[in-house]
C-alpha positions, 0 to 999 in steps of 0.5 A, a space after each residue: 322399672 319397678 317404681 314400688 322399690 324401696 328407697 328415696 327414689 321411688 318417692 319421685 313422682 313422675 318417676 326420673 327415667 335416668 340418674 346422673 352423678 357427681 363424682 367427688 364426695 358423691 360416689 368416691 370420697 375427696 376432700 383434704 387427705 386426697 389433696 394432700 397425697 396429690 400434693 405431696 407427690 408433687 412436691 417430690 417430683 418437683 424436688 427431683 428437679 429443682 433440687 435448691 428449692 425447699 420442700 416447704 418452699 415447693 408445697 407453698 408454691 403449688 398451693 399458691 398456683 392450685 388456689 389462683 387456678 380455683 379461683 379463676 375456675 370459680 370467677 369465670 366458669 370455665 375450666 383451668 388447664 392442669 399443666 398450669 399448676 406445674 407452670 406457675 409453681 416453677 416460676 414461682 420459685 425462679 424456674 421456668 418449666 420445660 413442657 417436655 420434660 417437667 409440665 407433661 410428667 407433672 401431670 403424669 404425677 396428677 393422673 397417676 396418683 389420683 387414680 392410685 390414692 382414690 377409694 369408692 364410697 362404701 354403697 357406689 357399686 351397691 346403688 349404681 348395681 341396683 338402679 341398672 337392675 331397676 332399668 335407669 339409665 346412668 350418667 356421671 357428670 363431674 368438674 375436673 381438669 384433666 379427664 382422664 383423671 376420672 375415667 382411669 380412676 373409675 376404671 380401677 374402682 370398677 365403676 365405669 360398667 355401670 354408666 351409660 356416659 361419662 362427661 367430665 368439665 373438662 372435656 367441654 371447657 366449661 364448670 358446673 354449675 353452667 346449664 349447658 354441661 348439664 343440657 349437655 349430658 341430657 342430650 348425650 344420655 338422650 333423656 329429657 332433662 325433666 326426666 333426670 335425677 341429678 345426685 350430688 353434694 355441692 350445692 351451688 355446682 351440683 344442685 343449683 346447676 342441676 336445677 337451672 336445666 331443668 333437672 330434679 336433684 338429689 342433694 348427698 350429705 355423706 361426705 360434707 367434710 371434703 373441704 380443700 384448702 383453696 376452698 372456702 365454704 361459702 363458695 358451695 352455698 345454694 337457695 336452691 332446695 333439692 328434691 331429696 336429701 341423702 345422708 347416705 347413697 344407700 338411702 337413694 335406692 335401699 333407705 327405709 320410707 
């Protein structure tokens, strides 16, 4: 491993053996437009199938159910069950959905557009390339409901070659920023958390929970404005500090020191 290499990185002392990512806003943007093209295929789909109901008055119902779920999610750290928006959206609107027929297709509708509708980050593949040349060791660790959602996608972003493991929240139930997701991916990478650079941009998830295993953190600015509706901002907030702070991924391991 080449300590002497440009970039924030390579001011660390001791060196982190390995790096782990969050995924949203961090390696792919995902803020209020990716919202929207999820949402508005799912207004469609359940249009296909409640064709009384208004568009407007489908958009209000599976807002109302993504907020509930989000805020249950954040009351208890614990993860939602995606199938749940489809649930509550129907009966919102005076219908009761068929698990057959209109809750495992509307997750289908999630799947399939996030992972269509995604974009990498400009510098993902350049970073993640160069730290693999550099000997790391790579993980991904990401809150999400439905995980196949992120490994299909970074599989189509070409992403997943370069990570040693992939955990997602909802494969252990639990939302970062619990210590033991992130304890979790320290014993699945088989690193000592002291010897991990975590790398995202929420700060109460990302850098507080990073921070609570006993990792040092890499806090990305990058992609700030990726707020969603059902959130608000004092929700990320943090009196953590991070090890570093990246105004670009590029400055991880390219930025000038």
């Amino acid at each position: 491993m080449n300590d002497a290499a440009p970039g924030l990185i390579s001011t660390l002392s001791p060196a982190p053996r390995g790096v782990v990512f969050d995924y949203g806003n961090t390696l792919i943007p995902f803020g209020q437009h990716e919202m929207d093209t999820i949402s508005a295929a799912l207004v469609r789909f359940v249009a296909a199938h409640l064709p009384d109901a208004t568009q407007d008055d489908i958009a209000v119902a599976l807002r109302d159910a993504m907020t509930r779920l989000h805020r249950q999610r954040m009351e208890t750290n614990r993860e939602s069950d995606p199938r749940d928006v489809i649930r509550l959206a129907f009966r919102a609107l005076g219908a009761e959905a068929d698990e057959g027929d209109h809750v495992e297709p509307g997750v289908g509708v999630i799947l399939d557009t996030f992972v269509t509708s995604v974009r990498s980050a400009p510098d993902s593949a350049l970073v993640l390339g160069e730290l693999r040349r550099r000997g790391y060791r790579l993980g991904l660790l990401s809150n999400y409901s439905l995980a196949a959602v992120i490994r299909d996608s970074l599989d189509r972003l070409g992403l997943t070659e370069y990570f040693d493991l992939v955990v997602v929240s909802a494969d252990l139930g639990l939302l970062k920023p619990d210590p033991e997701l992130f304890l979790e991916t320290a014993r699945r990478i088989e690193l000592d958390p002291a010897d991990i650079l975590y790398v995202g941009d929420n700060l109460r998830a990302d850098i507080e929970g990073a921070f609570g295993a006993g990792m040092r953190t890499a806090h990305i600015t990058e992609h700030l404005g990726g707020a969603y509706f059902f959130e608000h901002r004092d929700e990320n907030r943090a009196d953590v500090s991070p090890d570093l702070t990246l105004g670009r991924l590029r400055d991880l391991t390219h930025g000038d020191i």
